[in-house]
Backbone as a chain_set.jsonl record, in Angstrom:
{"seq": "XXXXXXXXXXXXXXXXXXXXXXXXXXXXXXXXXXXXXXXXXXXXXXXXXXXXXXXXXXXXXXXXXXXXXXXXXXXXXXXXXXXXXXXXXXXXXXXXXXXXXXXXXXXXXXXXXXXXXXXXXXXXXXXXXX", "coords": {"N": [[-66.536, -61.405, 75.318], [-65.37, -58.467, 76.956], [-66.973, -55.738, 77.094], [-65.16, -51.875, 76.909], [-65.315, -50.004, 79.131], [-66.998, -46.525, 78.98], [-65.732, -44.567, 80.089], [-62.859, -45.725, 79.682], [-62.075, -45.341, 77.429], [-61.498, -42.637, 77.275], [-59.711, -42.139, 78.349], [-57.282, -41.877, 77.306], [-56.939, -39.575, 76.058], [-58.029, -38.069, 77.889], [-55.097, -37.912, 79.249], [-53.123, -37.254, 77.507], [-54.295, -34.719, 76.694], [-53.902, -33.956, 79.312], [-50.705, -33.934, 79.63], [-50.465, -31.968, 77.592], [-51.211, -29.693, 78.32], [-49.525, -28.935, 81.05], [-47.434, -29.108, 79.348], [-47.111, -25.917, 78.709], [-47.203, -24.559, 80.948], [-44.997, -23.63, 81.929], [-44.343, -21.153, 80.514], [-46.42, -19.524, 80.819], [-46.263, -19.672, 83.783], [-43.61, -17.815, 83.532], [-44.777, -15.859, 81.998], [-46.703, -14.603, 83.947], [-44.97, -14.546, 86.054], [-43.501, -11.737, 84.931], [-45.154, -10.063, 84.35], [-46.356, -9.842, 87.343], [-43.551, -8.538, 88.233], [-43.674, -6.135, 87.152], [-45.866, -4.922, 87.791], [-44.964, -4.809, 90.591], [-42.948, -2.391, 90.241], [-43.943, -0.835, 88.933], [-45.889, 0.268, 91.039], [-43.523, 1.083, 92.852], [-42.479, 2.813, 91.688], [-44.606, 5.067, 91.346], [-44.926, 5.219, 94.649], [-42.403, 6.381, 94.956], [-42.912, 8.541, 93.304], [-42.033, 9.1, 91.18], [-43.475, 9.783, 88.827], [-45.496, 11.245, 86.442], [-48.21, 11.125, 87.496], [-50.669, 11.844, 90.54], [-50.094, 9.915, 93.187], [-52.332, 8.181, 94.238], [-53.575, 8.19, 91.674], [-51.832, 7.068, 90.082], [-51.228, 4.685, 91.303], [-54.073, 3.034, 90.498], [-53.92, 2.943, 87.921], [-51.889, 1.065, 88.043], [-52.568, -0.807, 89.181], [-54.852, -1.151, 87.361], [-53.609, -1.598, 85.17], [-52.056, -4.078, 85.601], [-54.293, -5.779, 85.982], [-55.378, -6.068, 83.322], [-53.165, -7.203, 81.987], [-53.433, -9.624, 83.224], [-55.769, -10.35, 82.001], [-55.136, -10.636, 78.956], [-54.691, -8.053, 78.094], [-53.243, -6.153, 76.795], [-51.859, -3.993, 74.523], [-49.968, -4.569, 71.962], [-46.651, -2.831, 71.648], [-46.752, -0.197, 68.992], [-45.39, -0.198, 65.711], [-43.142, 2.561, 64.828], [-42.617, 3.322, 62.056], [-45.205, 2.614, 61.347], [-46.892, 3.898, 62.953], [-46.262, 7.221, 62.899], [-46.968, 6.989, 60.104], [-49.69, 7.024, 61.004], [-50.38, 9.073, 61.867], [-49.801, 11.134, 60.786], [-51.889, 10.833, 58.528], [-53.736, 13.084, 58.513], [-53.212, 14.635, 57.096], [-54.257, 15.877, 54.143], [-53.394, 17.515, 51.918], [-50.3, 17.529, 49.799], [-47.697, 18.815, 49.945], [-48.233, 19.496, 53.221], [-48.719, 16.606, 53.844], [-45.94, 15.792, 53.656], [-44.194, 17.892, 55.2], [-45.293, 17.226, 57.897], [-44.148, 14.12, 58.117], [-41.629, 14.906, 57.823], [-41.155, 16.223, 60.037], [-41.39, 14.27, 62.092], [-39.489, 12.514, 61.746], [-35.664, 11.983, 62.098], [-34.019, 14.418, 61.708], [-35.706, 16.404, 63.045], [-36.167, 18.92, 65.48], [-36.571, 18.874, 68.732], [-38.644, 19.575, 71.36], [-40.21, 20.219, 74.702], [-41.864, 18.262, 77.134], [-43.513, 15.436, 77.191], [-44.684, 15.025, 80.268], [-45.149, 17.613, 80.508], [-47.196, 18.091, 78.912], [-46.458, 17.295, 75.98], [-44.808, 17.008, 73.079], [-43.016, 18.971, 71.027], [-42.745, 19.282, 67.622], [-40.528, 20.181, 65.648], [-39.385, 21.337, 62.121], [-37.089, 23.365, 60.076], [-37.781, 24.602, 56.75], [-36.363, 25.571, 53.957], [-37.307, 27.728, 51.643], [-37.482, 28.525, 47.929], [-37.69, 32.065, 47.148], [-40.003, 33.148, 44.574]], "CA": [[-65.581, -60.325, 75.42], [-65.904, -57.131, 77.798], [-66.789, -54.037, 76.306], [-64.726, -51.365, 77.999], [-66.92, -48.779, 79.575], [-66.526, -45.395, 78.143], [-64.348, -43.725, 80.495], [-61.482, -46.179, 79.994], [-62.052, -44.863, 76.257], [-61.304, -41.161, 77.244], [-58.276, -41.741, 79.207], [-55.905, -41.741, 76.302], [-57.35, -38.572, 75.459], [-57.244, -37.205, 78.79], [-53.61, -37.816, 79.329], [-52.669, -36.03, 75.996], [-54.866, -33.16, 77.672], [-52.691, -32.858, 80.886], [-49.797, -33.829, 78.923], [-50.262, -30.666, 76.865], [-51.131, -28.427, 79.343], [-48.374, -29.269, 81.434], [-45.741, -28.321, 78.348], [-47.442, -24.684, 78.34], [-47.335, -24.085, 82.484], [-43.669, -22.642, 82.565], [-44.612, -20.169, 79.634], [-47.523, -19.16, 81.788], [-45.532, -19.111, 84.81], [-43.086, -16.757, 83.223], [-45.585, -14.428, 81.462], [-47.092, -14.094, 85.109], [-43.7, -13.849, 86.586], [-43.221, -10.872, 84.396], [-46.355, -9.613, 84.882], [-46.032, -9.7, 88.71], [-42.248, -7.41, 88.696], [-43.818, -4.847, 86.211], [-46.69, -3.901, 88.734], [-44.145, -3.987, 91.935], [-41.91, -2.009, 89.728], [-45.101, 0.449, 89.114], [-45.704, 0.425, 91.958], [-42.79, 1.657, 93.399], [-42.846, 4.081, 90.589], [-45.774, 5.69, 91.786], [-44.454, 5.545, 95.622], [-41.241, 7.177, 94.994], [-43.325, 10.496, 93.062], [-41.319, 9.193, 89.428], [-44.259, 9.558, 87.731], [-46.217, 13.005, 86.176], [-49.094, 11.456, 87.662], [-51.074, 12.189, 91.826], [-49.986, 8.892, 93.746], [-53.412, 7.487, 94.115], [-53.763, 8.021, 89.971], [-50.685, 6.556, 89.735], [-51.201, 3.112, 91.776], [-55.364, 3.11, 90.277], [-53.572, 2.706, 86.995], [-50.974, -0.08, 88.08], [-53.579, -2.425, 89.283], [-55.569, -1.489, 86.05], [-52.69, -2.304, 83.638], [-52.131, -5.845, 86.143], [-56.211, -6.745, 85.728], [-55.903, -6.27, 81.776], [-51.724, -7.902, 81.553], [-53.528, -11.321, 83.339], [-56.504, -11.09, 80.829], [-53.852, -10.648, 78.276], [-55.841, -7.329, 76.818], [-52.593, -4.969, 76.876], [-51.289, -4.031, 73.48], [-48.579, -4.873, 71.8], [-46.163, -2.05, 70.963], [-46.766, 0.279, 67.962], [-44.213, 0.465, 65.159], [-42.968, 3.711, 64.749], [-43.243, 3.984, 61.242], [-46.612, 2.509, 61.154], [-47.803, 5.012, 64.294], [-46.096, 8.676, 61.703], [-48.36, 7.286, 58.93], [-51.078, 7.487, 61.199], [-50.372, 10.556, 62.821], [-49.647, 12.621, 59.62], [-52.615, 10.436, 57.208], [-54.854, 13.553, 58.843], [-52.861, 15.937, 56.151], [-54.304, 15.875, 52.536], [-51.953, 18.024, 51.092], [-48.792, 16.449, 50.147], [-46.54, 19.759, 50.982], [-48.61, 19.201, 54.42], [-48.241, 15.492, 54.512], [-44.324, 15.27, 53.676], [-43.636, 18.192, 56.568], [-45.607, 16.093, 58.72], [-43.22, 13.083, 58.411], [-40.425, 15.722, 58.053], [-40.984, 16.831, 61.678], [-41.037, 12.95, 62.772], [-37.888, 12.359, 61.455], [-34.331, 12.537, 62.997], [-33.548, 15.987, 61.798], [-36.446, 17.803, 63.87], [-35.589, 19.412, 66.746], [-37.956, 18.279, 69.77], [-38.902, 20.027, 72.627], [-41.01, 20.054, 75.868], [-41.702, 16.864, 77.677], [-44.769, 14.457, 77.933], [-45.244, 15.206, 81.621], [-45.301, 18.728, 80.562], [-48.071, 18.121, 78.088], [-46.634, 17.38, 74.875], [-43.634, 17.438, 72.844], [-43.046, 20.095, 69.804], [-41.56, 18.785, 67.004], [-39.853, 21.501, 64.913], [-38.085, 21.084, 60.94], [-36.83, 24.256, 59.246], [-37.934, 24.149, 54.806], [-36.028, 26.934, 53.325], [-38.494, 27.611, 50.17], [-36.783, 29.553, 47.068], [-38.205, 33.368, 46.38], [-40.368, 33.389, 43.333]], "C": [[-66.22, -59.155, 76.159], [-66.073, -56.23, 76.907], [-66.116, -53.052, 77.194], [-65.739, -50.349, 78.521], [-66.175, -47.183, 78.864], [-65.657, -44.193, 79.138], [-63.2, -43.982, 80.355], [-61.368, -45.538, 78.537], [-61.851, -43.765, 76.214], [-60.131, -40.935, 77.698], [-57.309, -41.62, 78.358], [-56.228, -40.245, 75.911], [-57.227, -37.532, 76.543], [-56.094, -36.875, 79.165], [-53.108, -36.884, 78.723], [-53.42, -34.836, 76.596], [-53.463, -32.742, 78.87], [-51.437, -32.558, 80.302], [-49.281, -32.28, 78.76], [-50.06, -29.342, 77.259], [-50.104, -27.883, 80.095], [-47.073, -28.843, 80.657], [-45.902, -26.856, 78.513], [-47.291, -24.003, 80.047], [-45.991, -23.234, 82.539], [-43.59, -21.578, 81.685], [-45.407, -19.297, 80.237], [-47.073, -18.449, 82.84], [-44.752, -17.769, 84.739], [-43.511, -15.488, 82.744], [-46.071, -13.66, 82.945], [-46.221, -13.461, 85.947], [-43.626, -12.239, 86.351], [-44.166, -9.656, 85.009], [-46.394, -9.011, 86.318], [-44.66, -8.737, 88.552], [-42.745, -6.693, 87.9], [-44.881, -4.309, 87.231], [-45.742, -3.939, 89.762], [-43.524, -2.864, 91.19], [-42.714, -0.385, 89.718], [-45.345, 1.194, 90.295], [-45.203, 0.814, 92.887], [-42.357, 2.465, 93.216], [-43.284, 5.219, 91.309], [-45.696, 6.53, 93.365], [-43.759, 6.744, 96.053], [-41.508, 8.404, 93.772], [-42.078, 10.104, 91.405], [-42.053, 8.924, 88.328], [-45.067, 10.855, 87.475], [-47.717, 12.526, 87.252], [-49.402, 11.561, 89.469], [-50.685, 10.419, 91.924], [-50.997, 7.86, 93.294], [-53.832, 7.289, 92.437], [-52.957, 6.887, 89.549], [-50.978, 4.642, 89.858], [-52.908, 2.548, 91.261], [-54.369, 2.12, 88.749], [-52.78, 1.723, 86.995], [-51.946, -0.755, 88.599], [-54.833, -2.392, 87.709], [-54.82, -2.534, 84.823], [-52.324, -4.077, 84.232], [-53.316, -6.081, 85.437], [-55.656, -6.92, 83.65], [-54.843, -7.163, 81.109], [-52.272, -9.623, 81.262], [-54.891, -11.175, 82.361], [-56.143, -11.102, 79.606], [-54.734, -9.412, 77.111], [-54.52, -6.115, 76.971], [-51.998, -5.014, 75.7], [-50.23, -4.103, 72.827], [-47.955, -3.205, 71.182], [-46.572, -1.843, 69.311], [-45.417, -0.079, 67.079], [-43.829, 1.892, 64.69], [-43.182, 4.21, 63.461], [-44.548, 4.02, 60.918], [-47.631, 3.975, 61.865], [-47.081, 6.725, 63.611], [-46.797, 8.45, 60.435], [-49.329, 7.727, 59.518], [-51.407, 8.77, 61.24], [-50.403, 11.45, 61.745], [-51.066, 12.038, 58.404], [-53.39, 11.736, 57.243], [-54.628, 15.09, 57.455], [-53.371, 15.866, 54.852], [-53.911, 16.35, 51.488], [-50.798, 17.673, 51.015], [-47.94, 16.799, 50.711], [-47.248, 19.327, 52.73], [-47.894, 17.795, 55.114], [-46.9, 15.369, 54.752], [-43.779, 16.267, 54.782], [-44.263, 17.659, 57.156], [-44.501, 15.149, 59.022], [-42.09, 13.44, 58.388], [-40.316, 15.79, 59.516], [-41.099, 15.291, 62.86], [-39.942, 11.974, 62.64], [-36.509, 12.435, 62.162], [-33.977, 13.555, 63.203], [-35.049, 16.806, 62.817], [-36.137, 18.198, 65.113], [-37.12, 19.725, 67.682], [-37.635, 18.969, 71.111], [-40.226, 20.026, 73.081], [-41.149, 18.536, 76.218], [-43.483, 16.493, 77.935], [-45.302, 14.815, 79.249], [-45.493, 16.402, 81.631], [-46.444, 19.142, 79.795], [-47.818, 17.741, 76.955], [-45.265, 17.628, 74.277], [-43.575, 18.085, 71.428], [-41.983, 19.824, 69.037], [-41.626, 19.961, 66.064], [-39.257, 21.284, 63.495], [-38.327, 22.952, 60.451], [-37.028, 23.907, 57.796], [-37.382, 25.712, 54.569], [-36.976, 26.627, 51.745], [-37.967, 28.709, 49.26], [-37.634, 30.729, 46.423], [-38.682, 33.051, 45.07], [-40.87, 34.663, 42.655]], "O": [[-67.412, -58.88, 76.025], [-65.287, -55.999, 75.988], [-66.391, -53.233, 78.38], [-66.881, -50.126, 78.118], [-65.049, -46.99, 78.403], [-65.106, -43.163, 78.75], [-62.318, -43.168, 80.631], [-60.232, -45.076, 78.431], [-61.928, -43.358, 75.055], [-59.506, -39.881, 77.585], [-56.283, -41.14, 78.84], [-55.307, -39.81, 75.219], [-56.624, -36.466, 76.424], [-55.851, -35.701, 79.445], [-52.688, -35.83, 79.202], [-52.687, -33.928, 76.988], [-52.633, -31.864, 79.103], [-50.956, -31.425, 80.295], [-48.383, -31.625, 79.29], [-49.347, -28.391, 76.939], [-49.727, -26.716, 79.994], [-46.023, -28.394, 81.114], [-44.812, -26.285, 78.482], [-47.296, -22.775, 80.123], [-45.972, -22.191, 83.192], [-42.659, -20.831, 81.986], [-45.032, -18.127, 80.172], [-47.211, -17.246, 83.059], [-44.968, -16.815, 85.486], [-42.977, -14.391, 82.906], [-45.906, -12.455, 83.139], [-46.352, -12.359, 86.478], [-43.674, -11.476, 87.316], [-43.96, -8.732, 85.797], [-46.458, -7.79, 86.466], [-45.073, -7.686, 89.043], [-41.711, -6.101, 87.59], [-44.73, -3.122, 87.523], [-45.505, -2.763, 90.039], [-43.713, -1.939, 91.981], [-42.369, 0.698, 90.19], [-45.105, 2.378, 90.529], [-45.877, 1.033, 93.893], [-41.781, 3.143, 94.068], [-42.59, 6.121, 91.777], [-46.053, 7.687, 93.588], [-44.02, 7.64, 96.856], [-40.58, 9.093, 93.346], [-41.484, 10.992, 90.793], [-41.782, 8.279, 87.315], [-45.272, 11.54, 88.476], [-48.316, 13.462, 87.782], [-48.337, 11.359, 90.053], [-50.913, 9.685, 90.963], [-50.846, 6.996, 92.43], [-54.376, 6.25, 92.064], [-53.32, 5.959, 88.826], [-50.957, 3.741, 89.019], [-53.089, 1.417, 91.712], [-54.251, 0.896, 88.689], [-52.736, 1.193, 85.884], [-51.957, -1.788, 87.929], [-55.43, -3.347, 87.212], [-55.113, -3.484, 84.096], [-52.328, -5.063, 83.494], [-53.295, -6.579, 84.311], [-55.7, -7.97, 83.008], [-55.091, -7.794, 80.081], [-52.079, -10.438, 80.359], [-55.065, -12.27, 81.825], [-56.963, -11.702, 78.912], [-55.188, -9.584, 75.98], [-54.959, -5.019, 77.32], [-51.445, -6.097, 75.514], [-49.324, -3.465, 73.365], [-48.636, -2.506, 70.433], [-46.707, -2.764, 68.505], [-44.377, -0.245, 67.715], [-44.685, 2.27, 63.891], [-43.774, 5.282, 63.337], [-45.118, 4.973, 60.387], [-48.564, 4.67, 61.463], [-47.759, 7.602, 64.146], [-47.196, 9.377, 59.729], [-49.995, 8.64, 59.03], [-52.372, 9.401, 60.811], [-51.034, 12.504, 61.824], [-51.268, 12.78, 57.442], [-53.92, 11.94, 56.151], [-55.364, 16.003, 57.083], [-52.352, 15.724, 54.175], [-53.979, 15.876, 50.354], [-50.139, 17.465, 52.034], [-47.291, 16.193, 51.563], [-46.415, 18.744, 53.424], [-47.137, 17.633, 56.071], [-46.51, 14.928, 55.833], [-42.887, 15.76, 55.462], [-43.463, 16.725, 57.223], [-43.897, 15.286, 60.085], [-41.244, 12.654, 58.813], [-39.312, 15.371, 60.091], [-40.929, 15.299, 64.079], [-39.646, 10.959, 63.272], [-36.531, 13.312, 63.025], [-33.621, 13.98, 64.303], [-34.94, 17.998, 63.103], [-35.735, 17.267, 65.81], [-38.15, 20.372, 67.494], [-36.588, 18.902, 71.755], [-41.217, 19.899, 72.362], [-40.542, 17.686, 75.567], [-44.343, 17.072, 78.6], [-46.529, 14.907, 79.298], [-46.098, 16.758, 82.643], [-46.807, 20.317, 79.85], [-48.878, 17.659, 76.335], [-44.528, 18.411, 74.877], [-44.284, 17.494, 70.614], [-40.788, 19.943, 69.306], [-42.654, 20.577, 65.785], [-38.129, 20.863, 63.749], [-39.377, 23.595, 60.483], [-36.456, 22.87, 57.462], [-37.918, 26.753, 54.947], [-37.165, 25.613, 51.073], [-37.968, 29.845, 49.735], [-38.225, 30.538, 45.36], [-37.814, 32.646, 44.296], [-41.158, 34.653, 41.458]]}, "num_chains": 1, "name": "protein.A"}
């Protein structure tokens, strides 16, 4: 009887390799797809001056956020309530902490803009004369 040689013994194993790979390519494709219209998109951003930042800043930063999309190091969205715990944990007083998450709330009244530096969140506490 032959013995088989040991590559014919890998080929079932390679197959199932390409196989596999092969199911995952149009997932790939599409993440890249994506990937690819979010930097033109930047890109054209940047062009057409609809961004706070100098051109050259602008397009530095769209091939940064590409390089880090294809090594897949860009973060996933915050949740909002998770990201007002953080932001207010810095209060240790409770009156402190609870206007904290007061002023991240619906009722606060928000002004100035991000591109302007910063936005000012506002709540009114009426507090009763003692």
């Amino acid at each position: 009887m032959l013995n088989p040689s040991p590559r014919w013994r890998l080929a079932p194993l390679a197959c199932a390799f390409v196989a596999s790979s092969l199911s995952f390519a149009p997932h790939a494709s599409a993440a890249g797809d994506a990937d690819a219209m979010r930097y033109r998109q930047d890109m054209l951003d940047c062009r057409e001056g609809r961004t706070a930042q100098s051109r050259p800043d602008c397009e530095r930063e769209a091939r940064n956020a590409r390089a880090d999309a294809r090594r897949g190091a860009l973060s996933t969205p915050v949740d909002p309530a998770g990201q007002t715990q953080r932001r207010c944990a810095v209060f240790k007083q409770e009156d402190d902490h609870v206007a904290c998450m007061a002023r991240q709330g619906a009722g606060a009244q928000v002004s100035g803009s991000v591109e302007g530096g910063g936005l000012l969140r506002e709540i009114t506490t009426t507090v009763p004369a003692r």
